[in-house]
Each structure stands twice: as structure tokens, then as C-alpha cells.
C-alpha positions as a Python dict, from the first residue, in 0.01 Angstrom:
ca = {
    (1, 'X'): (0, 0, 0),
    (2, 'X'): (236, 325, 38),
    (3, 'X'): (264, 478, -323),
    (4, 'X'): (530, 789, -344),
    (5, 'X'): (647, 967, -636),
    (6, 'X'): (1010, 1084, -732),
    (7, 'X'): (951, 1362, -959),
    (8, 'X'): (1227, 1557, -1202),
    (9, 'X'): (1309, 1647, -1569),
    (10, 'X'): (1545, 1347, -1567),
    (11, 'X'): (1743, 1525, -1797),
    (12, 'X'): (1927, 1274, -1828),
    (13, 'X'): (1909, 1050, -1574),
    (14, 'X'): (2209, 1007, -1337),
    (15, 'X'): (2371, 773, -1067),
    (16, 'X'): (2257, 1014, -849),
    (17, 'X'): (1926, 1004, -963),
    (18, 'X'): (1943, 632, -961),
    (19, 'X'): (2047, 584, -578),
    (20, 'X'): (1749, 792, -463),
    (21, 'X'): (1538, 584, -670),
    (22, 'X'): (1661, 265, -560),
    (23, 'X'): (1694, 369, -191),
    (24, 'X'): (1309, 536, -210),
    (25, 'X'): (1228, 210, -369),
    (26, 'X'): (1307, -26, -70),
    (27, 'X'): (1045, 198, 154),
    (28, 'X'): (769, 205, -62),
    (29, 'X'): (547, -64, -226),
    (30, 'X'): (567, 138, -554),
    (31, 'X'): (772, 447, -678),
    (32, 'X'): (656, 636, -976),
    (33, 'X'): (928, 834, -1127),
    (34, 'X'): (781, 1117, -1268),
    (35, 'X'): (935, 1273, -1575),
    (36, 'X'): (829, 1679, -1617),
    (37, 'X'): (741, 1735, -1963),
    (38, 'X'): (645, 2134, -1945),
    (39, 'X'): (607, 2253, -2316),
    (40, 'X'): (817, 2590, -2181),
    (41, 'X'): (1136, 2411, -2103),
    (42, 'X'): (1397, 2325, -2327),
    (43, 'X'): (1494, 1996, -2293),
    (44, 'X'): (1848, 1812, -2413),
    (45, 'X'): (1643, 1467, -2458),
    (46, 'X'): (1277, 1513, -2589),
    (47, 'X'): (1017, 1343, -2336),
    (48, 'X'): (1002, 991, -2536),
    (49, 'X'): (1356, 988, -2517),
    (50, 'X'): (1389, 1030, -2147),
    (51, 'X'): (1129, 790, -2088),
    (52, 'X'): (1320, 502, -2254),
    (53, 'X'): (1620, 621, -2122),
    (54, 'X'): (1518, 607, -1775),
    (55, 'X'): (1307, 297, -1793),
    (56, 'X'): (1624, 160, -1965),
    (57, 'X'): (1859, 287, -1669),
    (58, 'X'): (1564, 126, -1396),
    (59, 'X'): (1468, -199, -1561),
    (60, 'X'): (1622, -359, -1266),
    (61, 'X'): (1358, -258, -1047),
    (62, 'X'): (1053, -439, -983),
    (63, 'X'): (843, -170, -836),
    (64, 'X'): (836, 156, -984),
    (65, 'X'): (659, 251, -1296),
    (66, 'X'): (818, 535, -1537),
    (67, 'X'): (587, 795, -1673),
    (68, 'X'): (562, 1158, -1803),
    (69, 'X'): (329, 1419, -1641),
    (70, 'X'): (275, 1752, -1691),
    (71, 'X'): (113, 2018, -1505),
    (72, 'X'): (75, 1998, -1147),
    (73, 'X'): (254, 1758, -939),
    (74, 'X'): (6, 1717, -686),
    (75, 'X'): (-279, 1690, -974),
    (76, 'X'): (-100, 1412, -1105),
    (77, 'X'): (-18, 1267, -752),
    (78, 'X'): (-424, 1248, -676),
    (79, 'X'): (-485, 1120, -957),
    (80, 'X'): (-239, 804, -937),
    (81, 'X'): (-369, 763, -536),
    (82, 'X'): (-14, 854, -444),
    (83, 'X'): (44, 1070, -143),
    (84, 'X'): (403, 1076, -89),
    (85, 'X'): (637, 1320, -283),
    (86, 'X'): (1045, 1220, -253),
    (87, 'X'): (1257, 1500, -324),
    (88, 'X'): (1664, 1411, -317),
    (89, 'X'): (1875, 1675, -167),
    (90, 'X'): (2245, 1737, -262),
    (91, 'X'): (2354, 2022, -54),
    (92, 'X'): (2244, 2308, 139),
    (93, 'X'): (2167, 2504, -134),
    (94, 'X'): (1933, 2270, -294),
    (95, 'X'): (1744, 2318, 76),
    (96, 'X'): (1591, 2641, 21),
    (97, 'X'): (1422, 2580, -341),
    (98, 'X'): (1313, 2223, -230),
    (99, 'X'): (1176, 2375, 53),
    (100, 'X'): (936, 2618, -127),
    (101, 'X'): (839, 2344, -361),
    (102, 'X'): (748, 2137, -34),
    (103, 'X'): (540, 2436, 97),
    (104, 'X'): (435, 2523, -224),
    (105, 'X'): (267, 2141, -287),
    (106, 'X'): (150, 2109, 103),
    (107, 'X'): (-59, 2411, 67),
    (108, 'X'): (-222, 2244, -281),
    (109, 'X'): (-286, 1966, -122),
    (110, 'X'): (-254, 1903, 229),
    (111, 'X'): (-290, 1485, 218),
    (112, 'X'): (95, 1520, 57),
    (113, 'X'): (378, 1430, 267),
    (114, 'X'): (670, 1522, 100),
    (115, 'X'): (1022, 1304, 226),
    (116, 'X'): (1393, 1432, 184),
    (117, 'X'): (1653, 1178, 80),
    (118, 'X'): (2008, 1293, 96),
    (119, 'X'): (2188, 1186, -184),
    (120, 'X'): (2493, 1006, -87),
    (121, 'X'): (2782, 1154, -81),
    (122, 'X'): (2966, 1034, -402),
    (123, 'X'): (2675, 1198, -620),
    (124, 'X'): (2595, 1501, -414),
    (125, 'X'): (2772, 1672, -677),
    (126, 'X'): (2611, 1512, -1008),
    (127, 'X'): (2348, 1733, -1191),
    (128, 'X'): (2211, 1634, -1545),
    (129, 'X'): (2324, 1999, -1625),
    (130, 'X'): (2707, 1889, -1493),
    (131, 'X'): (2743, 1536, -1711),
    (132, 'X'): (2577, 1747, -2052),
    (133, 'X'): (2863, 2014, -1988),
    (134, 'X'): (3145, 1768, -1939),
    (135, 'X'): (3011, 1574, -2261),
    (136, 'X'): (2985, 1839, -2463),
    (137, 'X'): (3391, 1943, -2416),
    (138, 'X'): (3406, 1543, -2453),
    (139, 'X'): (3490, 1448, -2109),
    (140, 'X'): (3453, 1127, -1952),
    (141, 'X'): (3095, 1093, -1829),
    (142, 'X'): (3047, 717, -1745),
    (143, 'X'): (3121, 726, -1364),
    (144, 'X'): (2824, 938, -1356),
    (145, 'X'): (2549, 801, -1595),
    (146, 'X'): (2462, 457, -1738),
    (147, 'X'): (2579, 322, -2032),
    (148, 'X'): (2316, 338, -2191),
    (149, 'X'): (2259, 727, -2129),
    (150, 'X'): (2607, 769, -2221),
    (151, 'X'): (2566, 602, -2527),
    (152, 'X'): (2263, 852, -2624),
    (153, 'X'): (2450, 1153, -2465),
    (154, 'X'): (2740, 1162, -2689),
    (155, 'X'): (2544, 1058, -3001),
    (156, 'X'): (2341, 1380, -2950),
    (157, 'X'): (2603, 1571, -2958),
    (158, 'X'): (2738, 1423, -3259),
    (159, 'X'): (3075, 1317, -3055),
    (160, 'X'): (3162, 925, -3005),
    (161, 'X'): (3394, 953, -2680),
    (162, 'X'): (3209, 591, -2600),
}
């Protein structure tokens, strides 16, 4: 049974998020997306929140399993008996950074294969940090997030574009 992960913040969730996921999802058996919860960050959404958001966004899926970690990636990987790490890239400058976080896990553990996905090209320009922006200046966000996410995105900020 081939296990990977699909680790991020998920900060909120996007469509672009979402096609990885369900294009990771049709090569594995089971795809754990991952959410970071590292006490140091400042999130927009606390943990519990992303969590329901993202399970929320993925109950159409069948086989992957939403769940926070913290700590190290690789820790968390062993643990679950998972030894394959997907990592979406956008563009060329996401390259470099996933790169050292590639090298960076390989060295930790050297049973980790770590995959690149290119996003397709509709969302290679969608970050969480992007759709929070727009919303905040009360943009139209839906051709990039769920409804649902939406929904919670604009309540947050106290602004009911919906």
C-alpha cells in the first residue's frame, strides 16, 4: 500500500491546493494532508478551524485522511508508515525553497522520497496569502477557494461579500 503525505499550513485551503490533492490522490492508496500547526506562526484560521475547513473542502475524497502535525515532517511521516512526501510547485521560484526542504528531509531520513506535482496552470498563481489579501479589500475570492472557505474567509474579516 503506497502512503504519501501532502504537507502545508493550508491557510486556507485553495483550488490549487485542491488539484494537487486530488491529482496525488489517484497515485496513491492513501494521502494524508498534513496541516502545520507550529506554535511560532501566526495563523489567519486557528488549527481546528483549518482542519474542518479542509476536511470540509475534501469530503469528496475517499482516500486521504486530514490531520494536524507539528514538529518534524519526517517524524510524523515514520510514524504514520508513510514514505512519500508531495510537494506542489507553482513556478520557478517556488523551485529553490522546495528544493532545500527536499534535501533538507532526505538527509533526516533517507527512506523519504519526496515527488513534485506542478500545479496546473490556472492555479499556479493562487497562494492562501493572495485570496486573504484580495478578501480583505473585499474582492471576489470564489474562483479560487470553496464555498465553504469563502464563507469562513469573509466572516473573519467581519465583511459579507458572499
Amino acid at each position: 500500500m503506497l502512503r504519501a503525505i501532502y504537507p502545508g499550513s493550508f491557510d486556507p485551503i485553495t483550488y490549487g491546493h485542491i488539484n494537487l490533492i486530488q491529482r496525488a490522490s489517484k497515485v496513491v492508496d492513501e494521502l494524508y494532508v498534513a496541516i502545520l500547526n507550529n506554535v511560532n506562526k501566526k495563523y489567519f484560521f486557528s488549527c481546528e478551524e483549518r482542519i474542518k475547513l479542509t476536511k470540509d473542502a475534501l469530503k469528496i475524497f475517499d482516500n486521504i485522511h486530514v490531520e494536524s502535525y507539528s514538529g518534524l515532517l519526517v517524524d510524523y511521516a515514520k510514524k504514520n508508515g508513510i514514505n512519500v512526501i508531495i510537494r506542489g510547485l507553482r513556478a520557478v521560484s517556488d523551485f529553490e525553497y522546495e528544493l532545500q526542504l527536499a534535501n533538507a528531509n532526505r538527509s533526516l531520513n533517507k527512506d523519504i522520497e519526496i515527488l513534485f506535482l506542478m500545479t496546473d496552470t490556472e492555479y499556479s498563481f493562487i497562494s492562501s496569502s493572495i485570496v486573504k489579501e484580495v478578501a480583505k479589500y473585499g474582492g471576489n475570492i470564489s474562483q479560487w477557494v470553496p464555498k465553504n472557505v469563502e464563507e469562513a474567509i469573509f466572516k473573519k474579516i467581519g465583511n459579507n461579500n458572499v
